[in-house]
C-alpha positions, 0 to 999 in steps of 0.5 A, spaced: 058 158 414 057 155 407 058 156 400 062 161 397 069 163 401 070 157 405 073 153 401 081 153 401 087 149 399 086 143 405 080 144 407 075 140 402 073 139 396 069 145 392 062 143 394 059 148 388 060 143 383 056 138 387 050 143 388 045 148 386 050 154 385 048 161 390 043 165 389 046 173 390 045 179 390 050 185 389 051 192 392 055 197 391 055 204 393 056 210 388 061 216 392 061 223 389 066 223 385 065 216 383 062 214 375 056 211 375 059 207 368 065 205 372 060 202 378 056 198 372 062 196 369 065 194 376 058 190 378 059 187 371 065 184 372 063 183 380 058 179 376 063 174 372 067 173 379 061 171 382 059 166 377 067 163 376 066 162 384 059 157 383 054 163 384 049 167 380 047 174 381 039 175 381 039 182 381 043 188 384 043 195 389 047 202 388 046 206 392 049 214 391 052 216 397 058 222 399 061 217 403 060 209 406 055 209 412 060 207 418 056 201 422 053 198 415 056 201 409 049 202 406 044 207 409 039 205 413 034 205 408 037 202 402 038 197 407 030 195 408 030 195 401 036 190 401 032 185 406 026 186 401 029 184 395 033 178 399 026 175 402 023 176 395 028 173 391 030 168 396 038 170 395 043 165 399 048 172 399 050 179 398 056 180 395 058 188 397 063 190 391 068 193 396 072 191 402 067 191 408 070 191 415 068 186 420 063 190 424 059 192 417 058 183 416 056 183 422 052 188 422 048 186 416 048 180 416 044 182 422 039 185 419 038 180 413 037 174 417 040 168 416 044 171 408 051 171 409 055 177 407 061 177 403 065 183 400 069 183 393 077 181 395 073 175 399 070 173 393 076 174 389 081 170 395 076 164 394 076 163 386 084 164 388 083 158 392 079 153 387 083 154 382 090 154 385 093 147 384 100 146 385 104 147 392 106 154 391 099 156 388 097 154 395 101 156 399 100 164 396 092 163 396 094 161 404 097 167 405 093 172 402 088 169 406 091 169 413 093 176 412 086 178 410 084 174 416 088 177 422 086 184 422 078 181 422 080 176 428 075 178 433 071 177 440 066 178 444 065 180 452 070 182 457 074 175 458 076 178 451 079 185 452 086 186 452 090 186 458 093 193 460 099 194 463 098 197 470 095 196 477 088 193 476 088 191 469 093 184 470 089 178 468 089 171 469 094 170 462 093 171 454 086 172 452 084 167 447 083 173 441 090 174 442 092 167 442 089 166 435 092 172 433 098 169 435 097 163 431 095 166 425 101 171 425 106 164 427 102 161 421 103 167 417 112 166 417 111 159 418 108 159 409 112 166 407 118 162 409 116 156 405 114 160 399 121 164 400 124 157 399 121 157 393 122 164 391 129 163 391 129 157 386 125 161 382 131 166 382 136 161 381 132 159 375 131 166 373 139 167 373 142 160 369 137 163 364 140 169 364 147 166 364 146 161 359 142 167 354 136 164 354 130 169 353 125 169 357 118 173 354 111 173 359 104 173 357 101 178 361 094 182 361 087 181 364 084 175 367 080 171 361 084 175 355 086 168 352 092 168 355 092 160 356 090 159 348 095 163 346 101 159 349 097 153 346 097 156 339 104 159 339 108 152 343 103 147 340 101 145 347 094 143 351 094 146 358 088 149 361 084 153 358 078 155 360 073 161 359 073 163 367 076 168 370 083 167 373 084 159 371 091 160 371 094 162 376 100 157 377 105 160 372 106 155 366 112 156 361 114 152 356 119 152 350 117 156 343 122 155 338 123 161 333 124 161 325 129 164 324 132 165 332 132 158 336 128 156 342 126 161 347 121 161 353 114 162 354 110 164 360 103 164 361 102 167 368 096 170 373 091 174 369 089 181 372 083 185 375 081 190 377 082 194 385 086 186 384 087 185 392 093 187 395 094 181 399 093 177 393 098 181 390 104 181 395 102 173 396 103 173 389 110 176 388 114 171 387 110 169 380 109 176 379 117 176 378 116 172 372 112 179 368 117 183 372 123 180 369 122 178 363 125 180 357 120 181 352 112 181 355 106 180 351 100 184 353 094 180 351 087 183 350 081 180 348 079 185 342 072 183 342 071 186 350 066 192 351 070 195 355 077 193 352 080 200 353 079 200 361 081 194 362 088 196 357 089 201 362 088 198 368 093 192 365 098 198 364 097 201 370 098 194 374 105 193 371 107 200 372 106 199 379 110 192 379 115 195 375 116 200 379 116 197 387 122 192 384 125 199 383 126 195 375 127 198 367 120 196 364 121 190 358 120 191 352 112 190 350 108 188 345 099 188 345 097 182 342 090 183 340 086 177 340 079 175 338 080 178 331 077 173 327 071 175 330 066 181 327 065 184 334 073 186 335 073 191 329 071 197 333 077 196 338 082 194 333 081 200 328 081 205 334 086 202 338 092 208 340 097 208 336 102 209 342 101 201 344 106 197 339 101 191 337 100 185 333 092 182 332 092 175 333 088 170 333 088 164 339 083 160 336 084 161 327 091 161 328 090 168 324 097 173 325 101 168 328 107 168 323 106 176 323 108 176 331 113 170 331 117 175 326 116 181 331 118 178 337 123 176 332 125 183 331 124 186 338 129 180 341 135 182 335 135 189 338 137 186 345 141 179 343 142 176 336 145 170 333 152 171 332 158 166 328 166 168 331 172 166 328 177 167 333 184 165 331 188 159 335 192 164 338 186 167 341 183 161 343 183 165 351 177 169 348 172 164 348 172 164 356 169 171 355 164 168 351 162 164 355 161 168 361 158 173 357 153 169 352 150 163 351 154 159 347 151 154 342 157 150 337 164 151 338 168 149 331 175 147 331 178 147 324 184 149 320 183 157 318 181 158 327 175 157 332 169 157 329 164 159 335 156 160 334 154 165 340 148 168 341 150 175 345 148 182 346 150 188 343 156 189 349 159 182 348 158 183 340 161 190 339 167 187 345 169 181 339 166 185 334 174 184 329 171 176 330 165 176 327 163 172 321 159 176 317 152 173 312 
């Protein structure tokens, strides 16, 4: 097989740049309680995964259904219709905006002659792939796709069945499916504990910013929102930044120094998507981590985005959900809502619910940038400020506690005391509150 889905970090080289990209068509089934909007919406944004992985979709097939057809997903007279809209347009692919079981590929792809079959989330795991770059966004492509793989391992023929376990059923020995199975799954482990080592540094990291009171604030939200832009603009920096969907997907964090407050840390991470494949989603755990455990996150939406709301719901309802299996307190969130330079966000900004604390901005102009930097200011304070102590030298023990409890920037020895500059919580401020210099 060729093309789209085959390739993988260590495989080979991304042969889409080299060639014409795939002809597709895209199908999808419409179920009884299923919104025809939110079909056209999905295929919309089936159509954008498509060209970010090098395709291009040709037309498209829905079909209203109360439930999937077992052998093909599609009944058999959409499927007809299928083969004749594939032979007419000379498609390379189709592309089912599901997940599909292996007999359904198999069963279509028999029927197409010679068109392959894919489905969404295989679709999403090679865009995965061709845009992870470092060894831990390999490592997590690598493991999503395994796991998508093991149940879809399959043979043919008796020398193939599984061996039974009584009188009559003993075999010659294992059965090479049961072989394969065994050297996913050992495959599996092997990565998962390398992806845990890295994971432990990650907590590790997490911890020393934790002890040294450093603040750390994610960027979040859907795929291509201008998440990317928006650490360039705000940290002065040039990290990739692409009009394609997930072109991050290796977290980035960068310093960000504050007017009024110092320097705290910034992290661009993997944008979201819509029914985003579990696989990817455990795979993806310990970069997940970063949003999760963040002080501060900020949400980024692209203001100018038909669908705007949809997807800000989706992107509330993916963090709740990641919040939730960590079993932690939701940060603080601020929405940036970004591209308000251009005419088609006023809509979206004007009818923006008022529940959603945010901020409009632009990545490209620049415009709103003071006004965000200030508010994270303020939200930042309410958790850990700026704070001068004067403790006297017969307390000197003191400043053990606050080095345990704050982060410590200057200490001052001079005749009247201790002068300390901290930056500390409101637990440590109220324990030393006697000591503190006021403005």
């Amino acid at each position: 097989m060729s093309g789209i889905f085959e390739k993988f970090p260590g495989t080979g080289t991304n042969e889409t740049q080299n060639k014409e990209p795939e002809k597709a068509i895209l199908v999808s089934v419409v179920l009884n309680d299923a919104d025809l909007m939110d079909t056209d919406s999905s295929l919309d944004e089936l159509e954008e995964l498509l060209k970010t992985a090098g395709g291009v979709a040709l037309g498209r097939l829905i079909q209203a259904r109360e439930k999937p057809e077992h052998a093909t997903y599609i009944g058999t007279g959409k499927l007809a219709e299928l083969t004749v809209l594939c032979r007419n347009m000379y498609a390379d692919l189709v592309v089912f905006d599901c997940e599909l079981t292996p007999s359904q590929i198999r069963n279509v792809e028999a029927v197409l002659e010679g068109v392959r079959v894919i489905d969404r989330t295989m679709l999403i795991l090679d865009i995965f792939a061709q845009n992870a770059t470092t060894g831990e966004g390999m490592l997590q492509v690598a493991i999503a796709n395994l796991k998508y793989s093991l149940p879809r391992l399959s043979g043919q023929g008796s020398e193939l069945s599984r061996l039974g376990g009584g009188i009559g059923t003993r075999g010659p020995g294992e059965t090479k499916l049961e072989v394969d199975r065994r050297h996913v799954k050992r495959k599996i482990q092997r990565l998962e504990e390398e992806l845990a080592e890295l994971a432990k540094k990650r907590k590790t990291q997490r911890r020393s910013r934790e002890k040294n009171g450093v603040f750390h604030i994610s960027l979040a939200g859907y795929t291509n929102a201008g998440k990317s832009s928006l650490l360039n603009l705000l940290c002065e920096d040039q990290i990739l930044a692409e009009n394609k969907l997930f072109a991050t997907l290796d977290p980035t964090t960068r310093r960000l120094r504050l007017p009024n407050y110092g320097e705290v840390l910034l992290t661009d991470t993997v944008g979201f998507i819509n029914r985003l494949p579990h696989h990817l989603v455990d795979a993806f755990r310990s970069t997940l981590d970063e949003v999760v455990y963040s002080d501060l996150v900020l949400v980024v939406l692209d203001a100018t985005d038909p669908k705007f709301m949809q997807k800000t719901q989706i992107t509330e309802s993916i963090l709740l959900d990641l919040y939730r299996k960590r079993e932690v307190t939701p940060p603080p969130t601020l929405y940036l809502l970004n591209k308000t330079d251009l005419p088609e966000s006023r809509f979206n900004v004007s009818s923006f619910p008022k529940k959603y604390e945010h901020v409009c901005i632009s990545a490209k102009t620049g415009a709103g940038k003071d006004t965000l930097l200030s508010r994270i200011e303020e939200i930042l304070s309410q958790f850990k400020k700026p704070v001068t102590f004067l403790f006297p030298h017969e307390e000197g023990g003191k400043l053990s506690f606050l080095y345990k409890n704050a982060s410590v920037d200057e200490v001052r020895y001079e005749t009247e005391g201790i002068y300390v500059q901290a930056i500390c919580d409101e637990k440590t401020c109220g324990a030393l509150a006697k000591f503190i210099q006021k403005d």
